[in-house]
N, CA, C and O atoms as a GROMACS GRO file, in nm:
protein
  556
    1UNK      N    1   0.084  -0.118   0.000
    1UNK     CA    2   0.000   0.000   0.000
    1UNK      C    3   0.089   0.125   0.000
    1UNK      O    4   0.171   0.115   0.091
    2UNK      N    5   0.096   0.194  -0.043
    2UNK     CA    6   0.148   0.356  -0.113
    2UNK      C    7   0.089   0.410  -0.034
    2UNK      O    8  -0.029   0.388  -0.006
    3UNK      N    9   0.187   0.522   0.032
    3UNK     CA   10   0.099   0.631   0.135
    3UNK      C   11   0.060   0.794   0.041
    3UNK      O   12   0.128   0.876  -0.020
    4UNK      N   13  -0.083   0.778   0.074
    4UNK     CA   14  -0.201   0.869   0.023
    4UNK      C   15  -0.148   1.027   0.010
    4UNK      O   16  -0.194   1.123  -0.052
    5UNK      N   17  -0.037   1.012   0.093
    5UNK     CA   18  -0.006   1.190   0.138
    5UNK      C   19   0.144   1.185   0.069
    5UNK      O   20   0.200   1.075   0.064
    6UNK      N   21   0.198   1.282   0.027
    6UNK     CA   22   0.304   1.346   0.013
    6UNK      C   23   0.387   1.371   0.122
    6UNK      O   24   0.336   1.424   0.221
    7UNK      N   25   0.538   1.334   0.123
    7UNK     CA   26   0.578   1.325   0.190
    7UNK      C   27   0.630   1.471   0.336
    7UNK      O   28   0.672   1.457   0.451
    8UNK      N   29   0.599   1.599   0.250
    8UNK     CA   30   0.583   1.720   0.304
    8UNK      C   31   0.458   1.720   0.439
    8UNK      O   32   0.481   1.747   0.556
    9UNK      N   33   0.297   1.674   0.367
    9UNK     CA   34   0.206   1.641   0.429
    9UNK      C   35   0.184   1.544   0.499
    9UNK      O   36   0.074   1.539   0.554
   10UNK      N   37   0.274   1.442   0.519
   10UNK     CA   38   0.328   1.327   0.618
   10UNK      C   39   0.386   1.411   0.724
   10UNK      O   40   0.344   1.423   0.839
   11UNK      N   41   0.507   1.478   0.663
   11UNK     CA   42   0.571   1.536   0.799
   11UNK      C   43   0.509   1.626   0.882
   11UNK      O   44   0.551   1.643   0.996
   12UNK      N   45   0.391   1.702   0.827
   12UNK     CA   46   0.333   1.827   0.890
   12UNK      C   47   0.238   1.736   1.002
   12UNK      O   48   0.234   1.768   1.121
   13UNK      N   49   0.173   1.632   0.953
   13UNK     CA   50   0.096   1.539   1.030
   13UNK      C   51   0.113   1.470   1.140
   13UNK      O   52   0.038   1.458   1.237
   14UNK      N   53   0.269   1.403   1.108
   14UNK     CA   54   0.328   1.396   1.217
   14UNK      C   55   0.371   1.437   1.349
   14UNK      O   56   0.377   1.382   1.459
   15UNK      N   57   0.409   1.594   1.281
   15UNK     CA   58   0.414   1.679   1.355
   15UNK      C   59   0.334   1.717   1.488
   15UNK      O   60   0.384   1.705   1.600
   16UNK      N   61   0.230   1.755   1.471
   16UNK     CA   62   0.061   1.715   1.550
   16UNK      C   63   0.066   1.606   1.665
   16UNK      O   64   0.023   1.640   1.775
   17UNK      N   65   0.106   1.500   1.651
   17UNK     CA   66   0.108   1.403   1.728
   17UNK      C   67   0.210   1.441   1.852
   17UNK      O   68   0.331   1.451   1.830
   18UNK      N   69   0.157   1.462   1.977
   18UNK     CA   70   0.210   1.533   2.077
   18UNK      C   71   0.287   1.414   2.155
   18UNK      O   72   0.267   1.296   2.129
   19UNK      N   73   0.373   1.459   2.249
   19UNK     CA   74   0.432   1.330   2.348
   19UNK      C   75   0.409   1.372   2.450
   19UNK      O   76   0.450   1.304   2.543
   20UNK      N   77   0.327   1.511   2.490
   20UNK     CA   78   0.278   1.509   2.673
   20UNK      C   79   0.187   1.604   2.668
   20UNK      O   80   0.200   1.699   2.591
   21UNK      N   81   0.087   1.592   2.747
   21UNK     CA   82   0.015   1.692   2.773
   21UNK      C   83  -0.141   1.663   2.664
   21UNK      O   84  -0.224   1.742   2.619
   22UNK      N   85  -0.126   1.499   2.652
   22UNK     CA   86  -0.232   1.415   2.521
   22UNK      C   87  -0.366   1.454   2.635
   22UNK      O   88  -0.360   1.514   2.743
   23UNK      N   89  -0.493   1.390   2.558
   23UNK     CA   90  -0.551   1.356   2.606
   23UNK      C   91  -0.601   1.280   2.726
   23UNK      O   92  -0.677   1.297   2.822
   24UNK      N   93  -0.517   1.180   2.670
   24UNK     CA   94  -0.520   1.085   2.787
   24UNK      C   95  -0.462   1.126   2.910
   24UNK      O   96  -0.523   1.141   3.016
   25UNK      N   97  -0.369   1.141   2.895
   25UNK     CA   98  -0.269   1.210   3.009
   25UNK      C   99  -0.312   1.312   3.125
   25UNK      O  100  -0.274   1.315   3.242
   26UNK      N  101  -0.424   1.414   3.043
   26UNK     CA  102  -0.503   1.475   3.089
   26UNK      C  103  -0.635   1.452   3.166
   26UNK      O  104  -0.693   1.528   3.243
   27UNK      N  105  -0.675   1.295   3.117
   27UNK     CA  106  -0.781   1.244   3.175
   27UNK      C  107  -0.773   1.187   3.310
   27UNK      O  108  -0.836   1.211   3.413
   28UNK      N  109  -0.624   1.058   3.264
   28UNK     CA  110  -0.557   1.100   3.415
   28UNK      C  111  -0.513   1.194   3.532
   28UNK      O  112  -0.550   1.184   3.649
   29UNK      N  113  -0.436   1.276   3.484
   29UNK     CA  114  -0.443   1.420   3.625
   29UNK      C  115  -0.556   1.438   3.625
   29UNK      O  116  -0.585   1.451   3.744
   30UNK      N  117  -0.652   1.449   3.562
   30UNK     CA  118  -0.792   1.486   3.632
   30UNK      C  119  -0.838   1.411   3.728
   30UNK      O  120  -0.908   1.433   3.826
   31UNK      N  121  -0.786   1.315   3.682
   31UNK     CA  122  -0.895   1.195   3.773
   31UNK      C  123  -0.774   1.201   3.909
   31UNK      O  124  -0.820   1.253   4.010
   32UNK      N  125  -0.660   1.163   3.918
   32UNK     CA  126  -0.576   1.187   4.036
   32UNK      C  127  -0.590   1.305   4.125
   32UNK      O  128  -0.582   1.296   4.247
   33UNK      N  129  -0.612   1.422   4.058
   33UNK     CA  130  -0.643   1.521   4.142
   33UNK      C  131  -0.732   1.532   4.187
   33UNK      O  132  -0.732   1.592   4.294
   34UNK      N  133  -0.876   1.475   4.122
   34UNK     CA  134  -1.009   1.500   4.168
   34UNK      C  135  -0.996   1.378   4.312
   34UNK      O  136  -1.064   1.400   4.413
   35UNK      N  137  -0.922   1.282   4.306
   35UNK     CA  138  -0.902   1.165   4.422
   35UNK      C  139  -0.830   1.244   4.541
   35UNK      O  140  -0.848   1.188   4.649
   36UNK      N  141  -0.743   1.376   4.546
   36UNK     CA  142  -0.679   1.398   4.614
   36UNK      C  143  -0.547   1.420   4.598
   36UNK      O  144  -0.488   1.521   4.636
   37UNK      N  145  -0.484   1.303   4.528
   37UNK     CA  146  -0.369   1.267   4.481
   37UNK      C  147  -0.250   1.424   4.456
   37UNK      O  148  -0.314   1.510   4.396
   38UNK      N  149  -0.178   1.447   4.472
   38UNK     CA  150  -0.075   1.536   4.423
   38UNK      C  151   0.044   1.523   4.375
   38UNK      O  152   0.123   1.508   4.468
   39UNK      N  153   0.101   1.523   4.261
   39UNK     CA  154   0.153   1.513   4.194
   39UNK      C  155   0.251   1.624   4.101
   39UNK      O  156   0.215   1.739   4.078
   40UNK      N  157   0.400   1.556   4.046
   40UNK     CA  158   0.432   1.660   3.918
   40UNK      C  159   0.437   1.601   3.760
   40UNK      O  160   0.393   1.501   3.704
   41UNK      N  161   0.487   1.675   3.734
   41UNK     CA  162   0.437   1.601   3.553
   41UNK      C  163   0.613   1.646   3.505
   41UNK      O  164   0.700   1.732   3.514
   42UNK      N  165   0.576   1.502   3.446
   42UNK     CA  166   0.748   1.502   3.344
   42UNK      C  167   0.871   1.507   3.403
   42UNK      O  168   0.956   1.578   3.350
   43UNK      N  169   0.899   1.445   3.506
   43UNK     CA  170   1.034   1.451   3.563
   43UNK      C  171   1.130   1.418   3.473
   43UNK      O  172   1.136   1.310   3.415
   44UNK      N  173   1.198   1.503   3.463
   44UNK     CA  174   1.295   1.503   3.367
   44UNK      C  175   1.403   1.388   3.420
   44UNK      O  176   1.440   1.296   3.347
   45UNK      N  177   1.446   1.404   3.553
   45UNK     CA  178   1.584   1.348   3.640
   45UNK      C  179   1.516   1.195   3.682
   45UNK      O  180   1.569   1.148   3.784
   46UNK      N  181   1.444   1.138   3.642
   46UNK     CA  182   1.379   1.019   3.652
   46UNK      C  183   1.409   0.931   3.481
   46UNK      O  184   1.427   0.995   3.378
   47UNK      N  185   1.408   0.848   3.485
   47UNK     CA  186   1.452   0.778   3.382
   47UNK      C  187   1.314   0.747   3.270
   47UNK      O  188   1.201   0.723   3.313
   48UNK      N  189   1.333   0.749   3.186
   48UNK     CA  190   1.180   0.808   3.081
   48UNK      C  191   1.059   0.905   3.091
   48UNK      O  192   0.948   0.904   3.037
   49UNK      N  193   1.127   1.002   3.193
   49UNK     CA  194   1.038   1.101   3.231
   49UNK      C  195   0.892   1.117   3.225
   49UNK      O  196   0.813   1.189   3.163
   50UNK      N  197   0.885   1.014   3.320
   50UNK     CA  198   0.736   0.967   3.355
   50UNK      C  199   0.621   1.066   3.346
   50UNK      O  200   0.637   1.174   3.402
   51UNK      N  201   0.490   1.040   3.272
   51UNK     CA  202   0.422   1.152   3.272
   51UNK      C  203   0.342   1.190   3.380
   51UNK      O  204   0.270   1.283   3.344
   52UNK      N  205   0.325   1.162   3.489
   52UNK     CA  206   0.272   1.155   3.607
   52UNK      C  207   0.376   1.128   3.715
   52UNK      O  208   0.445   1.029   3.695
   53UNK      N  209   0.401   1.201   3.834
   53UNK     CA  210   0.472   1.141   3.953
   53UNK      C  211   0.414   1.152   4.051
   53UNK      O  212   0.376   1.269   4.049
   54UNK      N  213   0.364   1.085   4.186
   54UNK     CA  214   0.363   1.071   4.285
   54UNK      C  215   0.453   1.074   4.412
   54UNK      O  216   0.475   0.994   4.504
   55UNK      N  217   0.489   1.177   4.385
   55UNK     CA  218   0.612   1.201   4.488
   55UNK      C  219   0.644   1.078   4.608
   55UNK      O  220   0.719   0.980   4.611
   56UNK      N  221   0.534   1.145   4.711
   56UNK     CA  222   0.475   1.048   4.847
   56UNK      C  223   0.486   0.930   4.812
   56UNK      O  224   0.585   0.874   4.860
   57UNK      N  225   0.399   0.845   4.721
   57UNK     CA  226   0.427   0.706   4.708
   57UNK      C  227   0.529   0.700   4.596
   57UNK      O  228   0.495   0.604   4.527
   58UNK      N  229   0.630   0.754   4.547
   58UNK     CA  230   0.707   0.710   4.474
   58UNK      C  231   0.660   0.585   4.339
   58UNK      O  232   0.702   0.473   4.310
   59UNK      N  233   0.553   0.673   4.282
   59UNK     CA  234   0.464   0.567   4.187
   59UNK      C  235   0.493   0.703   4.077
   59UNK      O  236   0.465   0.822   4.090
   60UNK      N  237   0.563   0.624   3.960
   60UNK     CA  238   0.604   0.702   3.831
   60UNK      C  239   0.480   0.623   3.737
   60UNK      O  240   0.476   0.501   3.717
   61UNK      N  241   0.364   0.739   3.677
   61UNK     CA  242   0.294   0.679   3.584
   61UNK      C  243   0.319   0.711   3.439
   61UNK      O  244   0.303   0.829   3.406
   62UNK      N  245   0.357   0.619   3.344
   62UNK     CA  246   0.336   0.610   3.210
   62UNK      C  247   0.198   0.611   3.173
   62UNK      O  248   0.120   0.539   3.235
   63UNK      N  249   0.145   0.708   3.050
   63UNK     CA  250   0.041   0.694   2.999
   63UNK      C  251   0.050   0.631   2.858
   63UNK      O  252   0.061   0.717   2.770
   64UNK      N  253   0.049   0.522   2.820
   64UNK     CA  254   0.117   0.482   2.669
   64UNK      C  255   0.004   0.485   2.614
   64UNK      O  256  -0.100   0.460   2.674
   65UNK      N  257   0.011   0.518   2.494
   65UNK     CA  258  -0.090   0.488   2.367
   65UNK      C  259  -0.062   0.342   2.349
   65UNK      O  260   0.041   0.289   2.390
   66UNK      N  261  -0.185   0.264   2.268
   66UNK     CA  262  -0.157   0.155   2.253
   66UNK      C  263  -0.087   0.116   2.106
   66UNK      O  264  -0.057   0.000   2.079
   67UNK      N  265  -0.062   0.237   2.010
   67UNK     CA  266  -0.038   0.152   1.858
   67UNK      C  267   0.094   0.220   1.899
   67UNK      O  268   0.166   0.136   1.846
   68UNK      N  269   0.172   0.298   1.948
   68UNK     CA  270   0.337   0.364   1.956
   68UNK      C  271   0.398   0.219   2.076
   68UNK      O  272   0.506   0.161   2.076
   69UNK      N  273   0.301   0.203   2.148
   69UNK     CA  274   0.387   0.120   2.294
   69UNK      C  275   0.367  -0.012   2.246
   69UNK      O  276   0.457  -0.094   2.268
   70UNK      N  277   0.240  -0.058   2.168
   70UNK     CA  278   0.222  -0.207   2.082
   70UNK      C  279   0.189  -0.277   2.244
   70UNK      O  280   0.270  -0.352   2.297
   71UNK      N  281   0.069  -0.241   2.302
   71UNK     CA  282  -0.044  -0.305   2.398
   71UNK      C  283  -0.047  -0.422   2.325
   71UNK      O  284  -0.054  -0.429   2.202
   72UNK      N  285  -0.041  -0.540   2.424
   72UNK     CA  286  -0.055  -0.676   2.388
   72UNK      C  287  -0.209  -0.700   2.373
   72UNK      O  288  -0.290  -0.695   2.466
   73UNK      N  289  -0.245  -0.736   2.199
   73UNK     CA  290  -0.383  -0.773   2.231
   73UNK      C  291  -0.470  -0.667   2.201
   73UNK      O  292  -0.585  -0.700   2.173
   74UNK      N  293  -0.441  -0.550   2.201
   74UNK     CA  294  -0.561  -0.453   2.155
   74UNK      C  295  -0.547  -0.390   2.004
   74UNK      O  296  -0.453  -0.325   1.958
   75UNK      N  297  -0.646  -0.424   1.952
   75UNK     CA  298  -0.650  -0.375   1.839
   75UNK      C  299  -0.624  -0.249   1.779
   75UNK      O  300  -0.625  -0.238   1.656
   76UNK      N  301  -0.599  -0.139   1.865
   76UNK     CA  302  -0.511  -0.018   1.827
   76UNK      C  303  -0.358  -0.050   1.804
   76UNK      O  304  -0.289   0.039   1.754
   77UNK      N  305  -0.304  -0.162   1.836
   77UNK     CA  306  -0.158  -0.198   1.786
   77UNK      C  307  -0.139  -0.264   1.664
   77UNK      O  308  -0.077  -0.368   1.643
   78UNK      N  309  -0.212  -0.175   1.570
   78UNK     CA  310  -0.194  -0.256   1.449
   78UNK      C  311  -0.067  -0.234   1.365
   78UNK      O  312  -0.048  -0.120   1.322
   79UNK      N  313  -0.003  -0.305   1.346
   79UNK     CA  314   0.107  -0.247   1.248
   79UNK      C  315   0.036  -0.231   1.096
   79UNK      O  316  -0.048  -0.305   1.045
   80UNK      N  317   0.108  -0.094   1.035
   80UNK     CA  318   0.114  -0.051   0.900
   80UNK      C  319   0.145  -0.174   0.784
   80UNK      O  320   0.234  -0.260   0.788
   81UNK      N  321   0.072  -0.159   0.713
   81UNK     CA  322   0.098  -0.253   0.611
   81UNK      C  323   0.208  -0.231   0.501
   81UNK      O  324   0.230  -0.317   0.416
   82UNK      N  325   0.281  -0.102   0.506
   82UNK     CA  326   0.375  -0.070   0.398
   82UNK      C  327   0.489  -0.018   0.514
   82UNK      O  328   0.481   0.059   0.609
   83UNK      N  329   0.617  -0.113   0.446
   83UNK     CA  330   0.714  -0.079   0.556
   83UNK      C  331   0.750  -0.162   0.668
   83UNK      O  332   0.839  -0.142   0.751
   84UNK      N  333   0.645  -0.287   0.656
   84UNK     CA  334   0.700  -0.350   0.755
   84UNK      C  335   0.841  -0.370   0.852
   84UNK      O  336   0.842  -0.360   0.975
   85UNK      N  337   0.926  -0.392   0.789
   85UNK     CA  338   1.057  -0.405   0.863
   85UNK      C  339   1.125  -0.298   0.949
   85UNK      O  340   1.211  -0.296   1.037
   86UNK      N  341   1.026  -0.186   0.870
   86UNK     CA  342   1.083  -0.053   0.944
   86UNK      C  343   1.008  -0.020   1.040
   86UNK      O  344   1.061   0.058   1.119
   87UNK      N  345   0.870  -0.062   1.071
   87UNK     CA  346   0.795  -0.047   1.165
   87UNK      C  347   0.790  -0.167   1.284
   87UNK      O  348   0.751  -0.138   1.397
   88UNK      N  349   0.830  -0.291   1.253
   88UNK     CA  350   0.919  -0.369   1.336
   88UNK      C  351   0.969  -0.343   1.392
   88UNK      O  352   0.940  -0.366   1.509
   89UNK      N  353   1.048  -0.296   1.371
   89UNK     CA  354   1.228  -0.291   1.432
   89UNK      C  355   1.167  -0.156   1.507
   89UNK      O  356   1.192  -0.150   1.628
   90UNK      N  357   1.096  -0.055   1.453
   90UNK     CA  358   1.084   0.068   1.593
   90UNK      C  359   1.019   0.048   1.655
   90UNK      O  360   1.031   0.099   1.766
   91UNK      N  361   0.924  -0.026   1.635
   91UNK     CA  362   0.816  -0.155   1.756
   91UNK      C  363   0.906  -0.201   1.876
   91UNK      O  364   0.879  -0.190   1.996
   92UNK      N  365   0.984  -0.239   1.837
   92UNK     CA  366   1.098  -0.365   1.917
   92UNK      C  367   1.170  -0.268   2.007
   92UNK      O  368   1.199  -0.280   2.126
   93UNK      N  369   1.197  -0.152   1.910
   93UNK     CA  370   1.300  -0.091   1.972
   93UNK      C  371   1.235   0.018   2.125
   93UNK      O  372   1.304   0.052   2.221
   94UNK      N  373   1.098   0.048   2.103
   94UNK     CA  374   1.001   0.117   2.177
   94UNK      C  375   0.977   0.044   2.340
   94UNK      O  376   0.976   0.091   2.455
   95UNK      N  377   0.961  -0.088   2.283
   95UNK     CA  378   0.901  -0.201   2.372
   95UNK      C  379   1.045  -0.210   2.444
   95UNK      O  380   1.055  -0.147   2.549
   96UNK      N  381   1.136  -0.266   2.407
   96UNK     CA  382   1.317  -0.275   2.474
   96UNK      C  383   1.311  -0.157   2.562
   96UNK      O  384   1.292  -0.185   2.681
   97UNK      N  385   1.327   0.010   2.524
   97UNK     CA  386   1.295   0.088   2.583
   97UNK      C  387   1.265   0.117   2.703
   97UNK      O  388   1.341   0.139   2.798
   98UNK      N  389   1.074   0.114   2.695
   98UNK     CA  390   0.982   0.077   2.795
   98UNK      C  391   1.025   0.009   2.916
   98UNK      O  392   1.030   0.053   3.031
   99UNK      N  393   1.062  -0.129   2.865
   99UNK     CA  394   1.106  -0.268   2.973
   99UNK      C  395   1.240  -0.158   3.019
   99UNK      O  396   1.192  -0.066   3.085
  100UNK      N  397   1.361  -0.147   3.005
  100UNK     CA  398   1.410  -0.087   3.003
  100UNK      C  399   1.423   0.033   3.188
  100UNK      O  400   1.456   0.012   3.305
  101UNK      N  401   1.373   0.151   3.105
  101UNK     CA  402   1.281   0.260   3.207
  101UNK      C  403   1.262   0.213   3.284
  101UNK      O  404   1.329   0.245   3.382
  102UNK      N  405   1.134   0.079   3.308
  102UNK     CA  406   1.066   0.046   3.416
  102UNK      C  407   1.172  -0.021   3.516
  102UNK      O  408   1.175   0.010   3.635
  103UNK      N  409   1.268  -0.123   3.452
  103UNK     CA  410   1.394  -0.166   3.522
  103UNK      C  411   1.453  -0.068   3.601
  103UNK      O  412   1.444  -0.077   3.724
  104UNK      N  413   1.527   0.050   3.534
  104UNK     CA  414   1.573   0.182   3.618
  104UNK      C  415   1.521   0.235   3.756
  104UNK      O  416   1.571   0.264   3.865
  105UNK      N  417   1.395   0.234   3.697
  105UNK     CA  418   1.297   0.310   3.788
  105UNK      C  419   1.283   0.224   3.950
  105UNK      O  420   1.292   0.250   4.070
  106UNK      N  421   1.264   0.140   3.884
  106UNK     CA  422   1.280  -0.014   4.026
  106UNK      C  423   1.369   0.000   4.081
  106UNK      O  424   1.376   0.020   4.202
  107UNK      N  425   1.490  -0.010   3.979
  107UNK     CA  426   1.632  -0.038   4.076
  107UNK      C  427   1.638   0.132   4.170
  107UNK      O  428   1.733   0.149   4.246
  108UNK      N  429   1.557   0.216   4.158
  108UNK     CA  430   1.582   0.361   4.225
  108UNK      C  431   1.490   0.352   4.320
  108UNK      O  432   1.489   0.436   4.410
  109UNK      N  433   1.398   0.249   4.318
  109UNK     CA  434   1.346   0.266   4.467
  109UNK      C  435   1.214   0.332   4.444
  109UNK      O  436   1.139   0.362   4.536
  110UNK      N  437   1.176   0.364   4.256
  110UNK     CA  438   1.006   0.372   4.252
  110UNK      C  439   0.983   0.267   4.189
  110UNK      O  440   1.061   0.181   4.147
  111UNK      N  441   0.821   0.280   4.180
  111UNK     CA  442   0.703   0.199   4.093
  111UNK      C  443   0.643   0.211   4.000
  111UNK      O  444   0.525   0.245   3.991
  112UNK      N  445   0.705   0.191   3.930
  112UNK     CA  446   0.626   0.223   3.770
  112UNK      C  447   0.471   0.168   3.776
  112UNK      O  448   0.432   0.063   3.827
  113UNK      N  449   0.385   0.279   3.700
  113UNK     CA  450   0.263   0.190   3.690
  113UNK      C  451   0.222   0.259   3.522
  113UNK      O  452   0.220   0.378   3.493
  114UNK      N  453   0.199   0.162   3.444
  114UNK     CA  454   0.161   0.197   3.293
  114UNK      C  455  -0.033   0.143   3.319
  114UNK      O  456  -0.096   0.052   3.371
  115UNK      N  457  -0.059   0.283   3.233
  115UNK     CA  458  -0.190   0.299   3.220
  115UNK      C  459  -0.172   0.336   3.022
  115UNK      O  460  -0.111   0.429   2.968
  116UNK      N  461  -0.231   0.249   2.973
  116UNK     CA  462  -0.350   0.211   2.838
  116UNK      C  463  -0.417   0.299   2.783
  116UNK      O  464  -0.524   0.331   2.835
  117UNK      N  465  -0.376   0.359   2.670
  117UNK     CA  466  -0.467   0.445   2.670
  117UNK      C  467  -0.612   0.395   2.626
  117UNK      O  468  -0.702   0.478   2.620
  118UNK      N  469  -0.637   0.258   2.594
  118UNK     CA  470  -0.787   0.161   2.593
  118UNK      C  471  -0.879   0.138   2.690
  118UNK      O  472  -1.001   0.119   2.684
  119UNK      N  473  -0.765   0.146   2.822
  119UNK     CA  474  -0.821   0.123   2.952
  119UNK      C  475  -0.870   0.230   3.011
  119UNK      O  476  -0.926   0.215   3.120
  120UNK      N  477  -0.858   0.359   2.953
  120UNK     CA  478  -0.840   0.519   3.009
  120UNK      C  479  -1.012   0.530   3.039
  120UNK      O  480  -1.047   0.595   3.138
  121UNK      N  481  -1.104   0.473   2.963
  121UNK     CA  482  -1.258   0.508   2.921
  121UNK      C  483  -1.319   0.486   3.047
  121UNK      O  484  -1.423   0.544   3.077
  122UNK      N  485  -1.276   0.427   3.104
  122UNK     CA  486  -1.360   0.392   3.265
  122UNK      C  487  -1.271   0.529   3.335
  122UNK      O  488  -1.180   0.551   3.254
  123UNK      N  489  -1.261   0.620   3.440
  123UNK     CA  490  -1.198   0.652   3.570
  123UNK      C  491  -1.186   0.554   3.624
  123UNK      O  492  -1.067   0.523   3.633
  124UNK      N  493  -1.299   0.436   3.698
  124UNK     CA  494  -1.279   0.412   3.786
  124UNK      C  495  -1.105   0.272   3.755
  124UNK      O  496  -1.034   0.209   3.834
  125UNK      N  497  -1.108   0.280   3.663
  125UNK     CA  498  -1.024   0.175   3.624
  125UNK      C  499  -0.826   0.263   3.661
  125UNK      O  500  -0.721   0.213   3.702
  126UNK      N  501  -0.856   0.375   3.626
  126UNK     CA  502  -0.742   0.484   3.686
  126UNK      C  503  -0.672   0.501   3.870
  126UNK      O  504  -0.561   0.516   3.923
  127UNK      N  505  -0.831   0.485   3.918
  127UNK     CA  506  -0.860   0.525   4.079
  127UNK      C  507  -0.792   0.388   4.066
  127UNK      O  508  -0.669   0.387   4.065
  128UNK      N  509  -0.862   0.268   4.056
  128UNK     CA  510  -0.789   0.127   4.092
  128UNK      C  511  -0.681   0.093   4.117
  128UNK      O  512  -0.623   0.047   4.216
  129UNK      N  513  -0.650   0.127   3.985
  129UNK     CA  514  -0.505   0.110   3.928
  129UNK      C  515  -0.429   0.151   4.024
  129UNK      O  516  -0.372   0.059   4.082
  130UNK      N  517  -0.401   0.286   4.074
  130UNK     CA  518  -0.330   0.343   4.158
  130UNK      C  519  -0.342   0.360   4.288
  130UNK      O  520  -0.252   0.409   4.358
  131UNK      N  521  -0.492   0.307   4.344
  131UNK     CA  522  -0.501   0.258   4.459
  131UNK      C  523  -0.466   0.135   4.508
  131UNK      O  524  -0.454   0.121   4.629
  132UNK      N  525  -0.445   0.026   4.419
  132UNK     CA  526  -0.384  -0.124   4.448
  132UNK      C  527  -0.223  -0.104   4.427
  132UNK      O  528  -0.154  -0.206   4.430
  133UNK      N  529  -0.180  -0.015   4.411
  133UNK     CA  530  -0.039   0.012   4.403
  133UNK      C  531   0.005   0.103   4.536
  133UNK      O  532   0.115   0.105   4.592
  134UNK      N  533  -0.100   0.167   4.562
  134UNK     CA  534  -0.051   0.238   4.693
  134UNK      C  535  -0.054   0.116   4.811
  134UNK      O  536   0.039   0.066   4.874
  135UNK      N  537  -0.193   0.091   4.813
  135UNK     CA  538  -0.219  -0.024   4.915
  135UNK      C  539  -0.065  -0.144   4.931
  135UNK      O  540  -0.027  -0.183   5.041
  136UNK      N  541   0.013  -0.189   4.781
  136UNK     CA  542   0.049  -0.235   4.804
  136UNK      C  543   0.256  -0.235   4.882
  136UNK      O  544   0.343  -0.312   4.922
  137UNK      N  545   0.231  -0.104   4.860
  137UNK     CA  546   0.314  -0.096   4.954
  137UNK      C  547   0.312  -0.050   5.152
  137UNK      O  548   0.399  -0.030   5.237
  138UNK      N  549   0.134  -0.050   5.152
  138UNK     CA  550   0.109  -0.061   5.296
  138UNK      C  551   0.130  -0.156   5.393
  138UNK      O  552   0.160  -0.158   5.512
  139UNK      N  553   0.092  -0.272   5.263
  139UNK     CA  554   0.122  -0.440   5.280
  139UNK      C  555   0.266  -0.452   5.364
  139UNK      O  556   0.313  -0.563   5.391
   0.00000   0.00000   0.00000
């Protein structure tokens, strides 16, 4: 399959596609703050500069999209049909990454918690999420 756009109008498009401050991202701080929760955004001095931090509980949240992070299983991770090998390999290389970060982050003594952007449609699935992670270091 041949892409529809010119390669000028590829790049402008691209362009558009933000890395903080998405939607999602936004749906989350809403919902953390409306819980109480306080937080900063984008720590730079943290290792993949988590888009959410929890200082207090030392819980670094990722908000991944599911077709850039390749969510196991959800049909927003579809790979492109033209280009394969090249969209592979930055698949692979995204996911390595990810695993990666979350390793760092551990060995420093936080908790990574990745939130979906599929899973985002509920709140209460947000509140959960980050309440079974607090709880579990009460344990």
């Amino acid at each position: 399959m041949v892409d529809h756009l010119d390669s000028a109008a590829r790049s402008a498009n691209m362009a558009l596609i933000r890395g903080a401050n998405t939607k999602p991202e936004m749906l989350v701080r809403k919902v953390l703050h409306g819980l109480g929760y306080r937080f900063r955004l984008h720590r730079r001095d943290l290792p993949g500069t988590p888009d959410v931090v929890l200082p207090r509980h030392k819980i670094a949240v990722f908000v991944h999209g599911c077709f850039w992070h390749r969510h196991s299983g959800c049909k927003r991770a579809s790979t492109p049909s033209s280009r394969r090998e090249f969209w592979h390999k930055k698949f692979a290389r995204t996911i390595e990454r990810d695993e990666s970060v979350c390793d760092q982050l551990v060995s420093l003594g936080w908790r990574p918690l990745v939130l979906w952007e599929c899973e985002l449609k509920t709140p209460s699935h947000i509140q959960h999420s980050v309440e079974s992670l607090i709880a579990e270091r009460a344990d």
